[in-house]
N, C-alpha and C positions, 0 to 999 in steps of 0.2 A: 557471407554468402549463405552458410547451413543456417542461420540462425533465420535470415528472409523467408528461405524458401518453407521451413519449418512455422511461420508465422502465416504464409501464406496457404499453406495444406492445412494449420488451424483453423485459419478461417474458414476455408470453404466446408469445416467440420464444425461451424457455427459457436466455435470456440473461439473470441477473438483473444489481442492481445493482452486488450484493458483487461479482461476477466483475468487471464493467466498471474496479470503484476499485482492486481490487487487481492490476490490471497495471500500472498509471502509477506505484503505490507500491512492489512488486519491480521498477521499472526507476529509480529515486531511488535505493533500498536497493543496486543493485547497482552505479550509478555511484558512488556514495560510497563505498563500498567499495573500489573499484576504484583513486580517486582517495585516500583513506586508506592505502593498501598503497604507492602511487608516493610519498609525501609522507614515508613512514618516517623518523622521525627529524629532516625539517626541517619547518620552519612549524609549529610547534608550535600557537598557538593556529587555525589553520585545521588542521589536525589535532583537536584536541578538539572544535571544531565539527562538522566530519563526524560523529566519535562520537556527537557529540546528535541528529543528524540519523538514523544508522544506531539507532541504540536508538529515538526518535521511528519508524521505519519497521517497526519489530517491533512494537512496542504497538500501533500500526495495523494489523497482521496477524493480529496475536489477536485483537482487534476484531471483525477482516472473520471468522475464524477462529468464534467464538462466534457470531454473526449467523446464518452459515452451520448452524451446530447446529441453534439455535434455529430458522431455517427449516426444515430437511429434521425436525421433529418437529414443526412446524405441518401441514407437507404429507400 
């Protein structure tokens, strides 16, 4: 219930939801990243994991990505 009604007092603050999720998920995407590039070559299986993690983190931005279409042709 607080989490709707706090989504919907965002919006009408031209703030929607897609915007609010896709920062927390470009700042995962980019520590992984970040931690995959220092790990080069050792740790291998936590090295692959990031990788799931960073692929997992793009499919959630086409997501946010398509959403966003699909809204600004609602509007």
């Amino acid at each position: 219930m607080f989490m709707k009604k706090e989504i919907k007092s965002s919006t009408k603050g031209k703030v929607s939801f897609v915007h609010e999720i896709s920062q927390p998920i470009t700042a995962i995407l980019t520590y992984a990243a970040v931690a995959r590039r220092k790990l080069a070559g050792r740790e291998p299986k936590v090295w692959e994991i990031l990788g799931h993690i960073i692929e997992d983190c793009h499919r959630a931005n086409e997501l946010i990505l398509k959403e966003r279409e699909l809204k600004k042709k609602g509007d």
